[in-house]
C-alpha positions as CSV (number, residue, x, y, z in Angstrom):
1,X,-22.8,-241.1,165.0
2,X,-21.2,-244.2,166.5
3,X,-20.1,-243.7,170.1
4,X,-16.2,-244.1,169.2
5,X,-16.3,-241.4,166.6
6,X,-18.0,-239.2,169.3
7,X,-15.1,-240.2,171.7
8,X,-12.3,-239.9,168.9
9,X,-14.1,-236.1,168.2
10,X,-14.0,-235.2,172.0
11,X,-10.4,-236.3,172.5
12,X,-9.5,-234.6,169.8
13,X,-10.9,-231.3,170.7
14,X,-9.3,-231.5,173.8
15,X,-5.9,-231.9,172.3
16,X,-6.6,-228.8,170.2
17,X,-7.7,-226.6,173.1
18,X,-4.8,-227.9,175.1
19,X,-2.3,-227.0,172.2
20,X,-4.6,-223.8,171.9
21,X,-4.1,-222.6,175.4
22,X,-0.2,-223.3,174.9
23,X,-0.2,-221.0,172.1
24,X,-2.0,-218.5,173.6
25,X,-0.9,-218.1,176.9
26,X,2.7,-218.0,175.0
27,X,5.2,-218.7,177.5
28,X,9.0,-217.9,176.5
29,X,10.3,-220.8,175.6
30,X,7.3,-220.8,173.1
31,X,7.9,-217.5,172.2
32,X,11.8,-218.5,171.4
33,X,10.7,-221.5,169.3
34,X,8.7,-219.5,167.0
35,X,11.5,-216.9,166.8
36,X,14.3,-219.9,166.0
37,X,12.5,-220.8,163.5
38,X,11.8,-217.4,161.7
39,X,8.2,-216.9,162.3
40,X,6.4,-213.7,162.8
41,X,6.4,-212.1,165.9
42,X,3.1,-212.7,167.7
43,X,2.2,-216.0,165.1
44,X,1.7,-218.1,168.4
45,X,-1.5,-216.4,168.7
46,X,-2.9,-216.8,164.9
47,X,-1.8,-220.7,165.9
48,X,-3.8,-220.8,168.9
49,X,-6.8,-219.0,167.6
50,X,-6.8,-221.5,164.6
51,X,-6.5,-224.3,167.0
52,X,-9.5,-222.9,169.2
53,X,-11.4,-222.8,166.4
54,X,-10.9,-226.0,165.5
55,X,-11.0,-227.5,169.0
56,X,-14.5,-225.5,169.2
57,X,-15.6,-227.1,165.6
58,X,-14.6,-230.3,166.4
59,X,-16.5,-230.8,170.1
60,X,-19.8,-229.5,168.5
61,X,-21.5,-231.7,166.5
62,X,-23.5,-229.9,163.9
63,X,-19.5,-228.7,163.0
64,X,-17.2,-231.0,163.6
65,X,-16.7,-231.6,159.6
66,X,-15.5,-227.8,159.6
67,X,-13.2,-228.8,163.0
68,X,-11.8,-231.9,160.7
69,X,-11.2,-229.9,157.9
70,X,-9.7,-226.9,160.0
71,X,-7.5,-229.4,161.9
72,X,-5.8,-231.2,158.9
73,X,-5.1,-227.6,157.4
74,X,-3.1,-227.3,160.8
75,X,-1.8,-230.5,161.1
76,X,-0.9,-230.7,157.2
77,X,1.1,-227.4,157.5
78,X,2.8,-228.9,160.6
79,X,4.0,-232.0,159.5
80,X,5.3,-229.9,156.0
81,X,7.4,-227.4,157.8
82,X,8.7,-230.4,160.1
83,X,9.6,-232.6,158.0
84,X,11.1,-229.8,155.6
85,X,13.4,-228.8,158.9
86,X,14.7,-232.4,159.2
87,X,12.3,-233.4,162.5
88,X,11.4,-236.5,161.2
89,X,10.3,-238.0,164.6
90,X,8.3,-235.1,165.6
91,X,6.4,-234.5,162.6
92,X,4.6,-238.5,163.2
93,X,2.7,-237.7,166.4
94,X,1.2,-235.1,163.9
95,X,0.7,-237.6,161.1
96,X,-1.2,-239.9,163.5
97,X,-4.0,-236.9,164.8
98,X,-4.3,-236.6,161.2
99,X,-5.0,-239.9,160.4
100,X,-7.6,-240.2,163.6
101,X,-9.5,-236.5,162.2
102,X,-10.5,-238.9,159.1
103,X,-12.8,-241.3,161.9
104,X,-14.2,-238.5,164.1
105,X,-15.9,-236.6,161.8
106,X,-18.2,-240.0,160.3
């Protein structure tokens, strides 16, 4: 594996753990996010565990295709329910970690 892919992988991962430990530690304007736009209560936490996961996938090697393919899943269904709410800026940060998943896992 070439040393950027390695690199891209890592940051990556870190970015998922980061938005992981968001989730999961839940704080209330978090929490009122989720609620303004209808979600279950307590769906930050399936959010963070599914980033975790992939976070995890994605720093370990003999994985990191499953942390790819488990972080497009979660970025795909982001960038659908943004753009499908009108945030049309917010949704292409998104777009761009999906794009740089298809490099870290060669």
């Amino acid at each position: 594996m070439s040393e950027i892919a390695n690199t891209l992988a890592l940051t990556l991962a870190a970015m998922f753990g980061l938005a992981a430990a968001l989730n999961l530690m839940a704080p209330d304007f978090l929490r009122r996010a989720y609620a303004r736009w209808e979600f279950p209560r307590g769906f930050f936490y399936v959010a963070g565990t599914a980033q975790g996961f992939a976070a995890l996938f994605l720093f370990l090697p003999q994985t990191r295709i499953w942390g790819g393919v488990l972080g497009a899943m979660i970025l795909f269904v982001t960038v659908v329910l943004l753009l499908n709410r009108g945030k049309y800026v917010y949704a292409v940060p998104a777009m761009l970690l999906m794009v740089a998943l298809a490099p870290a896992m060669a």
